[in-house]
C-alpha positions in Angstrom: -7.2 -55.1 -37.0 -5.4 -52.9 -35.1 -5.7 -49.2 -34.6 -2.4 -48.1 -34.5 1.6 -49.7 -34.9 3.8 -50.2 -32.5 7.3 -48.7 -33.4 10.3 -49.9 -31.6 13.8 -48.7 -32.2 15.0 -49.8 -36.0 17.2 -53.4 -35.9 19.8 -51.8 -37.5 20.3 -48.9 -34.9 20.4 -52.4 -32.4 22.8 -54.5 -34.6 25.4 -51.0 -34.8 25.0 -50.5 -31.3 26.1 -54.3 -30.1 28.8 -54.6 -32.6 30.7 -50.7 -32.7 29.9 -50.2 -29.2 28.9 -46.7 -29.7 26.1 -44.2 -29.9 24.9 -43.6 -33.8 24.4 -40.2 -34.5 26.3 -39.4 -30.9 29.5 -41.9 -31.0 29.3 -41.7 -27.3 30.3 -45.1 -25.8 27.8 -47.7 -24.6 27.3 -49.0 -21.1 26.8 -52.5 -20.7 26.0 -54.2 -17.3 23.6 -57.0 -15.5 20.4 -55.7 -15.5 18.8 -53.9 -12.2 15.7 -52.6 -13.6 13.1 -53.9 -15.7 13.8 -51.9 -18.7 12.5 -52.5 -21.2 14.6 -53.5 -23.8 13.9 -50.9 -26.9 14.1 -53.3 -29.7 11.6 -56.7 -28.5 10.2 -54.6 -25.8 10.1 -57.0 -23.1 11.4 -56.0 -19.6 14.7 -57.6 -18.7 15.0 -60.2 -16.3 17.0 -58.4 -13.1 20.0 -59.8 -12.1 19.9 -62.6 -15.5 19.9 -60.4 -18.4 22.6 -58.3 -19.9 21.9 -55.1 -21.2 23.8 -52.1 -22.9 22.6 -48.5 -21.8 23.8 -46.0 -25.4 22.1 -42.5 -26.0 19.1 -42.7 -28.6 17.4 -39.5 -30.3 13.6 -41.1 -30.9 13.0 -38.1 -33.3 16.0 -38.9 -35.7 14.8 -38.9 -39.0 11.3 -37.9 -37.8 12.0 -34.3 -36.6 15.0 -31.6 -37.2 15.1 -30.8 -33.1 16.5 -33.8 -31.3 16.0 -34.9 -28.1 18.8 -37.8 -27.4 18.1 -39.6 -24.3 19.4 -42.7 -22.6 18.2 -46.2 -24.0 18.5 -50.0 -23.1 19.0 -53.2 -25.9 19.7 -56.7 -24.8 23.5 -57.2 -25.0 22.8 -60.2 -27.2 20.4 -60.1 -30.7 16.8 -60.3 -29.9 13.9 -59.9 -32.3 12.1 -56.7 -33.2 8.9 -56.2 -32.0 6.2 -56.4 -34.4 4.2 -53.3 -35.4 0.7 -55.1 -35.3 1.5 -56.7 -32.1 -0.9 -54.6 -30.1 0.0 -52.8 -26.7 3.6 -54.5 -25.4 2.1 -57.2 -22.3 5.1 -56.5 -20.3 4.7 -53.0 -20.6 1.1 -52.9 -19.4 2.6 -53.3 -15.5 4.6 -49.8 -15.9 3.7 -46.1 -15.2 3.6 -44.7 -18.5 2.9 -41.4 -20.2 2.1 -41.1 -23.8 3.4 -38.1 -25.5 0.9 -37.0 -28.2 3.0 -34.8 -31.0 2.1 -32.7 -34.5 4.2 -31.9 -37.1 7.2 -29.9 -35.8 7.7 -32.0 -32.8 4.7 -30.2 -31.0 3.3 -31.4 -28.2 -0.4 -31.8 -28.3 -1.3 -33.3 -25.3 0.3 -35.8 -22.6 -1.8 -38.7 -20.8 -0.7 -40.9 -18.1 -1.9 -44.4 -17.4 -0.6 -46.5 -14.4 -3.3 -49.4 -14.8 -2.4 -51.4 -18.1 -5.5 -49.6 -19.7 -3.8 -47.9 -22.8 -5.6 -48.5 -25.6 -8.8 -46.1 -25.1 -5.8 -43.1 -24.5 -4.4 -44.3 -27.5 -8.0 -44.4 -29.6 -9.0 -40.8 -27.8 -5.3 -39.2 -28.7 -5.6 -40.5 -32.3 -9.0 -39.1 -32.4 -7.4 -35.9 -32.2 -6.3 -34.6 -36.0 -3.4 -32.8 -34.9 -2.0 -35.4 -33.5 0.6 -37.5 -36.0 2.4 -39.7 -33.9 2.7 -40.8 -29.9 5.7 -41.1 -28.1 5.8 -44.0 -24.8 7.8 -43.0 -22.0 8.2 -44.7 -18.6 6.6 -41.8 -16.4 9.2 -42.9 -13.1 12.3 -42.4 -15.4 11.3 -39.8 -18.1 12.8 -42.2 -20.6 11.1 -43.2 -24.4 10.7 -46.4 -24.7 8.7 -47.0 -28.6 6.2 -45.3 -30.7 2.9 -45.2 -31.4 1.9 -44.7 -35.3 -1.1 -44.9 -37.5 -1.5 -48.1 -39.2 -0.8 -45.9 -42.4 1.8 -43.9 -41.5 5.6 -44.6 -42.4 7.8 -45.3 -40.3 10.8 -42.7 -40.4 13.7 -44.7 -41.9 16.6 -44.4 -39.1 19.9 -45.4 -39.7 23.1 -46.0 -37.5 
């Protein structure tokens, strides 16, 4: 069983993004090109295949619905519908190759601690941040970008319910 869920942007933020072609929450318009980075894509979490994939950059807040102080950022979805990823998946595969730093946060959007791992090795950060009561809920960034890229729950928590 595992220790914690993996939380990926909701389907339906996805689904309003492709089809209005704007920002929820933001209405700012989306960017769509050929992709010439990795990624990853926010929904399925897999990176994107450079120079075969399309992608659509649109401005994401990963603490609507969680938190009152946002904190909107720039995101990548495949152009075209792919499947969420699932919560009891375990640690994203094509993740593990990235520089990442895990965000450890309280209630109140507080930041209780911040680890970086550059070797793949991210469940014993995950295990030690999650041994630490303060700490409800991690945050996955790509440490060369700055950019969020999914969550990091308790297997009992709930899942803020976002919508477009």
């Amino acid at each position: 069983m595992e220790t914690f869920r993996v939380v990926a942007i909701p389907e339906d933020i996805a689904k309003y993004v492709r089809a209005k072609r704007v920002a929820p929450v933001y209405g700012h318009p989306v960017y769509a090109e050929v992709a010439n980075g990795h990624g990853p894509c926010r929904l399925c979490l897999r990176t994107f295949q450079i120079e075969a994939e399309r992608r659509v950059l649109f401005t994401y807040d990963c603490f609507h619905g969680k938190e009152d102080l946002p904190l909107p950022g720039p995101v990548f979805i495949h152009e075209t519908a792919c499947e969420r990823y699932a919560e009891d998946g375990g640690f994203p595969e094509d993740l593990r190759s990235l520089e990442l730093t895990l965000n450890a946060y309280g209630a109140g959007r507080r930041l209780v601690a911040e680890e970086y791992v550059a070797d793949g090795r991210v469940e014993g950060v995950i295990k030690r941040l999650f041994s630490r009561a303060e700490v409800d809920y991690i945050h996955v960034r790509n440490t060369r970008a700055g950019c969020y890229a999914f969550a990091i729950e308790r297997p009992g928590a709930q899942a803020a319910l976002r919508k477009a």
